[in-house]
C-alpha positions as CSV (number, residue, x, y, z in Angstrom):
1,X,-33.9,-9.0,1.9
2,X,-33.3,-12.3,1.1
3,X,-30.3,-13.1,-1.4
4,X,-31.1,-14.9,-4.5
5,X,-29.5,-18.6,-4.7
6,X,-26.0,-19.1,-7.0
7,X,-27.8,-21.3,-9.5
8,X,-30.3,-18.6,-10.3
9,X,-27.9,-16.1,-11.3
10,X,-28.2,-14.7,-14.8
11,X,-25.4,-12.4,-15.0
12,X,-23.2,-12.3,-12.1
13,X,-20.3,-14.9,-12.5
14,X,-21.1,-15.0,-16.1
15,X,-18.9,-13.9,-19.0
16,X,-20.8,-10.9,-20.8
17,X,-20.8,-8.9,-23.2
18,X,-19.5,-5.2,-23.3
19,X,-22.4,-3.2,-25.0
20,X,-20.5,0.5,-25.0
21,X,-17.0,-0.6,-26.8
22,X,-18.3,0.5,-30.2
23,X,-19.2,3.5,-28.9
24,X,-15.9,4.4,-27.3
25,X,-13.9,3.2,-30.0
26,X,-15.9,5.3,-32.9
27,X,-16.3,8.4,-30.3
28,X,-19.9,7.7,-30.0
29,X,-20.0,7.6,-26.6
30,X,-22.0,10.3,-24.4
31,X,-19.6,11.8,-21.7
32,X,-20.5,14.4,-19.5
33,X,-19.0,17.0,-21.3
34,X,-21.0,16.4,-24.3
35,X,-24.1,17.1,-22.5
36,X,-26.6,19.4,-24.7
37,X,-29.4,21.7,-23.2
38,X,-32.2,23.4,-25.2
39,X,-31.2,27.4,-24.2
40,X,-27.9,26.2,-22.6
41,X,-25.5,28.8,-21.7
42,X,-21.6,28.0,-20.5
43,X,-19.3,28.8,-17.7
44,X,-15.3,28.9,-17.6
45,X,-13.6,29.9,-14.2
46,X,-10.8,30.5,-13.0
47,X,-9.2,30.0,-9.6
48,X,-6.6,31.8,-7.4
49,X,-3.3,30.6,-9.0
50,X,-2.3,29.5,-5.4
51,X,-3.7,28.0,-2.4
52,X,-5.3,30.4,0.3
53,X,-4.9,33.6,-2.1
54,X,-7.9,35.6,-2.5
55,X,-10.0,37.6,-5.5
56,X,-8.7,41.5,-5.4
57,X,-10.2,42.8,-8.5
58,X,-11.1,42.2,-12.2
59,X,-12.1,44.3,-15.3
60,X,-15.8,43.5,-14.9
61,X,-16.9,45.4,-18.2
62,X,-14.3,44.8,-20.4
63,X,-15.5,41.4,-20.3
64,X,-19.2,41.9,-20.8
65,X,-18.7,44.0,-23.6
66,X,-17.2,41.1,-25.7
67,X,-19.6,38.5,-27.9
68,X,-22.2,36.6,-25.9
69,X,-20.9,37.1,-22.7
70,X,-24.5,37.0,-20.4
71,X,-22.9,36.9,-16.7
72,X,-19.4,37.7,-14.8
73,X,-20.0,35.8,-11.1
74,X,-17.6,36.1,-8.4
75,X,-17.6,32.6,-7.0
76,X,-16.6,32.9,-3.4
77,X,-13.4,34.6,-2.2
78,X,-11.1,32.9,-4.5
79,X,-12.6,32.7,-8.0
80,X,-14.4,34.4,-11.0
81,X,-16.9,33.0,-13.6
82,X,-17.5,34.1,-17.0
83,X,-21.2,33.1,-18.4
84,X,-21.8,32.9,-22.4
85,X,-23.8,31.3,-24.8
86,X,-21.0,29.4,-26.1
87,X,-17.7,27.7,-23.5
88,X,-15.0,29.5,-26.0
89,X,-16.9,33.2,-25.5
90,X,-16.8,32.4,-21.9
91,X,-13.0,31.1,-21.9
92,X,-11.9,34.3,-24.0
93,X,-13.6,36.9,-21.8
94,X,-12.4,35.6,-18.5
95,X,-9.1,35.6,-20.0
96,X,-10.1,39.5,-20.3
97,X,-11.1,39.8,-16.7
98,X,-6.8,40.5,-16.2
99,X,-7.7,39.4,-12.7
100,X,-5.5,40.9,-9.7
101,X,-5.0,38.7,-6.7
102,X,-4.4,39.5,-2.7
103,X,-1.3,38.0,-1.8
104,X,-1.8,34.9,0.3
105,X,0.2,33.4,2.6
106,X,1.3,30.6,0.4
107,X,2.3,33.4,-2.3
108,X,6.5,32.7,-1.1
109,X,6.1,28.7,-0.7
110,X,8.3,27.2,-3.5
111,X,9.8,24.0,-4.7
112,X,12.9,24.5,-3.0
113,X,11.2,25.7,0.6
114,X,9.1,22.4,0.4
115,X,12.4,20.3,-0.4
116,X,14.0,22.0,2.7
117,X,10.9,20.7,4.8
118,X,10.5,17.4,3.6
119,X,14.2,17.1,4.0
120,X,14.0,18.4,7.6
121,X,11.3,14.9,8.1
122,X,14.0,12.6,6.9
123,X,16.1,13.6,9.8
124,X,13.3,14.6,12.4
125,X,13.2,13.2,16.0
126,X,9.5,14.0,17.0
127,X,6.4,13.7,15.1
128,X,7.3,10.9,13.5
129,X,4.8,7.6,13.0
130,X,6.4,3.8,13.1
131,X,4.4,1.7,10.5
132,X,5.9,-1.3,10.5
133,X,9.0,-2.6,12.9
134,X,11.0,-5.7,13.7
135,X,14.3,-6.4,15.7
136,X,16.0,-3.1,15.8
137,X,17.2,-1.7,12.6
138,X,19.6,1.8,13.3
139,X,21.9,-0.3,15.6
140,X,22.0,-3.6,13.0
141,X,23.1,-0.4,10.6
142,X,25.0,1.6,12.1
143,X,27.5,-1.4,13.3
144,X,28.1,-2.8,9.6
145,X,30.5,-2.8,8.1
146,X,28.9,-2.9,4.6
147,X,25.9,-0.6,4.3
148,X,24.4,1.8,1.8
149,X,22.3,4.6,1.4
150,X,19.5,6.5,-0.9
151,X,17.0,9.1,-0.8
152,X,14.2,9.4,-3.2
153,X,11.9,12.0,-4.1
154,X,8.5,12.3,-5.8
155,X,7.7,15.3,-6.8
156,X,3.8,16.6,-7.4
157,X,2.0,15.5,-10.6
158,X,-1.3,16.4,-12.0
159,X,-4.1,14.8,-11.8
160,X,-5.5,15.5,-15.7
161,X,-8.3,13.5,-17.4
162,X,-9.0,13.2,-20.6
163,X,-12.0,14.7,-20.0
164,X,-11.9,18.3,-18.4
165,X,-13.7,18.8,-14.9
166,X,-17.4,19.5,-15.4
167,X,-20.6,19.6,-14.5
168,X,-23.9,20.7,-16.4
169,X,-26.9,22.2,-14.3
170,X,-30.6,23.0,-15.0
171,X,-31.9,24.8,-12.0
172,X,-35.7,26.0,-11.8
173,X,-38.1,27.3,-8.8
174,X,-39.4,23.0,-8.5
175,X,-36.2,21.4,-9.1
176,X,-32.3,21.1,-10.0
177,X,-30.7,18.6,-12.1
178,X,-27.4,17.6,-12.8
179,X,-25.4,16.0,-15.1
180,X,-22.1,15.1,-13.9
181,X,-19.2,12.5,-14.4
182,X,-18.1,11.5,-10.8
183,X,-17.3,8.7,-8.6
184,X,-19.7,9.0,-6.0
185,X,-23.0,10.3,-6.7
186,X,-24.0,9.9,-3.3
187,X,-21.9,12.3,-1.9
188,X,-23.2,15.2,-4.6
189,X,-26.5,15.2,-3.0
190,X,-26.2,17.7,0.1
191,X,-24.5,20.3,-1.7
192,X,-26.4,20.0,-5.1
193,X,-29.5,20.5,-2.5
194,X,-27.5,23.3,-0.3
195,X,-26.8,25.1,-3.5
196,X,-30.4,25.4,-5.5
197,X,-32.1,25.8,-1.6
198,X,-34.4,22.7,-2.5
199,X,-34.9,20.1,-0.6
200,X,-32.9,16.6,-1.7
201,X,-36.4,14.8,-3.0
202,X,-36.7,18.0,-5.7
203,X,-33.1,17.3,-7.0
204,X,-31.6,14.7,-9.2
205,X,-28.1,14.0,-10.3
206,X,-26.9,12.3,-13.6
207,X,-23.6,10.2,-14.1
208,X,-21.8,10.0,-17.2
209,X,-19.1,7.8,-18.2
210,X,-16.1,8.9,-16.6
211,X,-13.4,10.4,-19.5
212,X,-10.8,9.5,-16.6
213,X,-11.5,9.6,-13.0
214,X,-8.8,7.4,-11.1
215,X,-9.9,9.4,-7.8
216,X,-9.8,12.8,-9.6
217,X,-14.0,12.9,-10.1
218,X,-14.5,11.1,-5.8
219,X,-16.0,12.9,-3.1
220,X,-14.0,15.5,-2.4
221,X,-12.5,16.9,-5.9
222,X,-15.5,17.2,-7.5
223,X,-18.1,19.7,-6.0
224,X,-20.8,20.6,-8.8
225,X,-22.6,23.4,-7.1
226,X,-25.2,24.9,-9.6
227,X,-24.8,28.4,-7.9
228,X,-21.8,28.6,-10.2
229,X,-24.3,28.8,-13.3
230,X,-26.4,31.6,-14.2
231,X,-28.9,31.9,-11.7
232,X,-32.1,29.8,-12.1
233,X,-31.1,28.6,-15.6
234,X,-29.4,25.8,-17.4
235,X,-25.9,25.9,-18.0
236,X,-22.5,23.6,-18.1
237,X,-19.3,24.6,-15.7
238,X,-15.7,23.9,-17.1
239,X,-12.6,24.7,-15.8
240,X,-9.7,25.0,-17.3
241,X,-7.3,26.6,-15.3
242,X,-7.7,22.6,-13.0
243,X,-4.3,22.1,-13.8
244,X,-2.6,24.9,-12.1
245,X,-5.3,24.7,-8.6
246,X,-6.6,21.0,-9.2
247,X,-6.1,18.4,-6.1
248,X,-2.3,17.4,-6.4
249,X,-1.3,13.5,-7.1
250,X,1.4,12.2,-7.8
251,X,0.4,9.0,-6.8
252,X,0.1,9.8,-2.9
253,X,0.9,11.6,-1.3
254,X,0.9,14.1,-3.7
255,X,5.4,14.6,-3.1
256,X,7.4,12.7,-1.1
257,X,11.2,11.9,-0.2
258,X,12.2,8.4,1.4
259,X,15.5,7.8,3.3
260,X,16.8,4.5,3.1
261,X,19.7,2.9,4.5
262,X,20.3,-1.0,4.2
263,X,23.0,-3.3,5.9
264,X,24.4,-6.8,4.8
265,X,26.3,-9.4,5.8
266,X,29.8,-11.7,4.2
267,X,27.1,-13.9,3.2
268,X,25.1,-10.8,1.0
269,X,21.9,-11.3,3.0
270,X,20.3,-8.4,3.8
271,X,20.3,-8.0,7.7
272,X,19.2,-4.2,8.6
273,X,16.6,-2.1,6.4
274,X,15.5,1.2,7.2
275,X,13.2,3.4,5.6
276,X,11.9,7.0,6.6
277,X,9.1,8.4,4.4
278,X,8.9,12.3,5.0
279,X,5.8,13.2,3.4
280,X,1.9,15.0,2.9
281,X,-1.2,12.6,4.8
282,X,-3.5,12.3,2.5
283,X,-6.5,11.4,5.0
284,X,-5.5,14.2,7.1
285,X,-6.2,16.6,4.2
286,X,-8.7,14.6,2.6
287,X,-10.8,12.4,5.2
288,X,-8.7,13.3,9.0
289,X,-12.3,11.1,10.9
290,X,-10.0,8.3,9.0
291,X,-6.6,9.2,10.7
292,X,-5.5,6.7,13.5
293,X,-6.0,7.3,16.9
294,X,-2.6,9.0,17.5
295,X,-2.9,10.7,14.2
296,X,-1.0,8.6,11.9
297,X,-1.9,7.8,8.2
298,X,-2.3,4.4,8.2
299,X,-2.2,4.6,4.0
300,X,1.3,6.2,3.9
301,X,2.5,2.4,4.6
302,X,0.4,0.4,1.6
303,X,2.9,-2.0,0.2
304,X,5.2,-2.0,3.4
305,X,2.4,-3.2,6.2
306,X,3.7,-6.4,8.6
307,X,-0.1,-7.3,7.6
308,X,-3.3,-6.3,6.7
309,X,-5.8,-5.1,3.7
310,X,-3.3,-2.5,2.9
311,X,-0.8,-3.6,1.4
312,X,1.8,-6.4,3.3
313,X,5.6,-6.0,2.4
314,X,7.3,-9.0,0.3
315,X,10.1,-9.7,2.1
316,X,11.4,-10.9,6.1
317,X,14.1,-8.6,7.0
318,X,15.9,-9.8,11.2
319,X,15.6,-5.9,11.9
320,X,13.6,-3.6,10.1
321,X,12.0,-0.1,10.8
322,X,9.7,2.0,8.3
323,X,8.5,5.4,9.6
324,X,6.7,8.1,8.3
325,X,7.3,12.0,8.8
326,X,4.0,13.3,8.5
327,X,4.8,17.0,6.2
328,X,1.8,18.4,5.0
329,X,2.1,21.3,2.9
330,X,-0.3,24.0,1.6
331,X,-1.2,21.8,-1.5
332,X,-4.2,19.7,-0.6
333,X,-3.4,15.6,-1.9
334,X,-6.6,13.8,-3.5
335,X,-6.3,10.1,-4.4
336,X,-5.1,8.4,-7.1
337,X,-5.4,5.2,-8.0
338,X,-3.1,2.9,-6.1
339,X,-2.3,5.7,-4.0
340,X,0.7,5.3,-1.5
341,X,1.7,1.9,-2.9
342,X,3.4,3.8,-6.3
343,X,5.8,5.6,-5.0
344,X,6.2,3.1,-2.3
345,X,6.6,0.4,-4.5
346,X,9.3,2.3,-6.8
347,X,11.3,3.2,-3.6
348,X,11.6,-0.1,-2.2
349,X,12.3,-2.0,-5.3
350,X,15.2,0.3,-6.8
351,X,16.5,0.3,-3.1
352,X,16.8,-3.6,-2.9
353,X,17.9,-3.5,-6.8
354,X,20.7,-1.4,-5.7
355,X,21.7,-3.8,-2.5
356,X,21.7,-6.7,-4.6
357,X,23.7,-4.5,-7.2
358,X,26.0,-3.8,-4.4
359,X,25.8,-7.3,-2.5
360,X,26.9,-8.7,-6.3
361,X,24.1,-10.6,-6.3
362,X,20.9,-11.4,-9.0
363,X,18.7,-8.8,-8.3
364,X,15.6,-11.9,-8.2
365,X,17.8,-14.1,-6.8
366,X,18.0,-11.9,-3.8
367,X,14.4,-11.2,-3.5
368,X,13.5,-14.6,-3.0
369,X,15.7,-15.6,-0.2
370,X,13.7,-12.6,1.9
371,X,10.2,-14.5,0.4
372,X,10.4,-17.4,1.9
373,X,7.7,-16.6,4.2
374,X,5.6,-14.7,2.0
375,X,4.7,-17.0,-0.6
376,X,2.0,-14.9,-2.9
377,X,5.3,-12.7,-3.4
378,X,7.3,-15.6,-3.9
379,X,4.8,-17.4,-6.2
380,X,4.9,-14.5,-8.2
381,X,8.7,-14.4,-8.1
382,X,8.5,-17.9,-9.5
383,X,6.1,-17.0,-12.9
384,X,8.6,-14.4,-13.9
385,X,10.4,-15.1,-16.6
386,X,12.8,-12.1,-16.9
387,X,16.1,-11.7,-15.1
388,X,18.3,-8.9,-15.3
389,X,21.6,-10.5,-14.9
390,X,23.1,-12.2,-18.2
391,X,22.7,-11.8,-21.3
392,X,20.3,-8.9,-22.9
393,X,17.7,-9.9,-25.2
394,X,18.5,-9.1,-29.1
395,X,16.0,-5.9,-29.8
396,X,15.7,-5.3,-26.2
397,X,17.4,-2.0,-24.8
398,X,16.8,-3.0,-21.2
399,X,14.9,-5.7,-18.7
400,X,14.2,-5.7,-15.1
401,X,11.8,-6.8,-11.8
402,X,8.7,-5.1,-11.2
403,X,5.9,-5.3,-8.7
């Protein structure tokens, strides 16, 4: 296909309009969620409170007995769906259900056991991934005699939208549609098509306007699957127990500590940085095809690269060494916008803060002597008005450096 010329463009490079801001801003605008059927019925399930648990039992009739309850579906091994003719019947009676759960063998995972093995990455010896190195850091650190030393931690976070996870079906002998807020409509095709047993040609899918996606609604978190509807019918899915067995993010991946240990010299210049990242892979839970050939997650080092589309570190450092423990726990990570670079970013920053801190030296100031030969940072260095040495601002509680 041949590409239309630059100076027969209508609309792209030109400044236009947005035609839905009205809408949005007088609560106008049409989500998926608001989606109306003629005879629609609704669906509320809930999943196993814990990763790789299991349905045991439920109280089947208590729940049909109650008003408009049509359908109790067990969807899979690991959850239960209530079918009404209205989303708050549904929600009450599968709060009825008093489901019982097999114990799984996640059921004795906690926050302190996954501290203890995130911990055990920061010190680790094998397994362990080198993302970005120059001159030889531990030595240049260990022989200093001014260093210092932090570890961070992330902990999970999640991933709520505005708008709850959803999906609304209408599934017949000659065709199943869907209406659906997600990222990637492509990818809803096979299953859509596996689910109803049509073939792909005989099923369409809808999108909406996300209420919040930010990689919650991509390919993988979001699977609408009509079989999770009354059976060749119309209905809408919702889930509201997402928050306690939604996809994890805390901007990725999902929890995290960093170790980081820093050197400098008479002069204050930083000489030795270190920095161990002991941490879930997102691509090996969510996309592993993506991993590197030796299995590292070439995203768990956005913002800290030598180079490359994801994400080059701002400063030159004589010896530096950032590695990453690969930790994956039971809790699959799903992206988030910005993924690795948040936590990242936060890391690195309040480490060098604390340096210059240390070093007694402006916390800008000492940035840009390590930017000399990265000059987008250092250009951006240069437009920033704030400092956060001297004198606070009248009104102001507090000022700093962010990137």
């Amino acid at each position: 296909m041949k590409l239309k010329d630059p100076k027969d463009w209508t609309i792209a490079g030109q400044k236009v309009k947005r035609l839905d801001t009205a809408d949005k801003l007088t609560g106008k605008q049409i989500y998926a969620v608001d989606v109306k059927l003629p005879g629609m019925l609704n669906a509320s399930i809930m999943d196993a409170p814990v990763f790789g648990a299991k349905v045991k039992s439920y109280d089947e009739a208590k729940a049909k007995a109650m008003p408009g309850v049509r359908h109790v579906l067990k969807v899979g091994e690991t959850a239960v769906a209530v079918v009404a003719d209205t989303w708050w019947q549904a929600n009450q009676a599968l709060k009825a259900l008093n489901i019982a759960w097999e114990e799984g063998p996640n059921d004795k995972v906690s926050s302190e056991t996954i501290a203890a093995f995130l911990q055990e990455g920061l010190e680790a010896k094998d397994g362990v991934f080198v993302g970005n190195k120059i001159g030889d850091a531990p030595p240049a650190i260990d022989g200093a005699a001014k260093k210092l030393e932090a570890t961070f931690f992330s902990p999970y976070q999640n991933h709520a939208c505005m708008e709850p996870m959803n999906c609304t079906a209408r599934w017949t002998a000659d065709k199943c549609e869907v209406w659906v807020a997600t990222q990637n409509g492509m990818r809803r095709s096979p299953p859509r098509a596996e689910a109803a047993g049509l073939p792909p040609a005989k099923c369409e899918v809808y999108k909406y306007h996300l209420g919040g996606g930010f990689g919650r609604r991509g390919s993988r978190t979001t699977r609408p699957r009509p079989s999770s509807s009354p059976s060749k019918s119309r209905g809408r899915r919702s889930g509201w127990s997402d928050p306690r067995r939604g996809y994890a993010a805390r901007p990725l991946p999902a929890i995290g500590m960093c170790k980081m240990s820093a050197d400098w010299t008479t002069r204050a210049e930083l000489v030795g940085l270190s920095m161990r990242i002991a941490a879930p892979s997102i691509l090996a839970s969510a996309a592993p095809a993506r991993l590197n050939k030796d299995g590292s997650d070439f995203i768990a080092f956005q913002g800290l690269n030598p180079q490359g589309p994801e994400g080059q570190i701002g400063y030159t450092v004589p010896n530096l060494l950032v590695e990453h423990a690969m930790r994956n726990t039971h809790v699959p990570p799903g992206f988030w916008r910005g993924v690795n670079n948040n936590q990242n970013a936060i890391w690195l920053e309040t480490f060098i803060a604390e340096v210059a801190k240390a070093a007694g030296k402006d916390p800008l100031e000492f940035r840009r002597k390590m930017m000399a030969n990265h000059p987008k940072h250092l250009l951006c260095s240069m437009r920033s008005p704030t400092r956060s040495a001297g004198a606070r601002p009248a009104g102001r509680i507090a000022r700093g450096i962010a990137r």
